[in-house]
N, C-alpha and C positions, 0 to 999 in steps of 0.2 A: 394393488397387486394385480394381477394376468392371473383371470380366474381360467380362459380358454387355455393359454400355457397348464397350466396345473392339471387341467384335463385329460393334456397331450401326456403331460410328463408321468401321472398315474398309469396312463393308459403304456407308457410305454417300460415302467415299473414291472408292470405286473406282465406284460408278453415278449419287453426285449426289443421290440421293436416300435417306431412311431404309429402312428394312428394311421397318418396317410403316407405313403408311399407312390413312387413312379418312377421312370426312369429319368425322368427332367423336371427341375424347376416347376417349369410352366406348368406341366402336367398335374403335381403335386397341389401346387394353385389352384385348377381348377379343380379338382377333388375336393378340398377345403371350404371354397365354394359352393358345391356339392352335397356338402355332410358325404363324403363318400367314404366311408371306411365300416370295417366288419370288426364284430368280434370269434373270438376262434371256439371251437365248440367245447363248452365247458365252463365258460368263464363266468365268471361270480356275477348273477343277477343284479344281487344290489352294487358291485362296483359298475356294472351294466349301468344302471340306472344313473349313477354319482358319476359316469362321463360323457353318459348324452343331456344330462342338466350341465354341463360342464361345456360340454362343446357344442354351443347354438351361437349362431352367425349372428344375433342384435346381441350384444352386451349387455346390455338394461337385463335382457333375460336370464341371462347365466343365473345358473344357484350362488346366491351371495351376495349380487349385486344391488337389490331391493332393502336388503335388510340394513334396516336401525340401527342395529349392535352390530357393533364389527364382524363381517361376516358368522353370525351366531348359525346359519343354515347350514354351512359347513362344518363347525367345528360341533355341529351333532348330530352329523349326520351319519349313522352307525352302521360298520356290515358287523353281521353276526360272525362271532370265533368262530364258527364250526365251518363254516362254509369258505375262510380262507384257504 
């Protein structure tokens, strides 16, 4: 599985928009590159949290990729109902 996909695609879940943006390509790239992208003010701390463990440039690192059990880091890795 594309645990950084899954990052993007939460991150873009939840604001409508991708993570990183530009007006080219290239641009885009070097962002990603980067870690260049914001969250918008407001946005859920622990999903904060579940997509910059999500979107880190070595893959070994991502949340989920270490683990044993099929991705077990993920599948409990909890936001609290209140704060959706």
């Amino acid at each position: 599985s594309d645990l950084w996909a899954l990052g993007c695609i939460i991150y873009q879940m939840i604001t409508g928009q991708p993570p990183f943006q530009s007006s080219s390509e290239y641009l885009i790239f070097k962002k990603i590159q980067k870690l260049d992208y914001t969250f918008q003010e407001g946005f859920n701390e622990e999903a904060k949290d579940l997509i910059r463990r999500l979107l880190v440039i070595e893959p070994r690192e991502r949340l989920g990729a270490r683990d044993i059990e099929c991705y077990k880091s993920i599948r409990t890795f909890r936001i609290r109902e209140e704060e959706r």
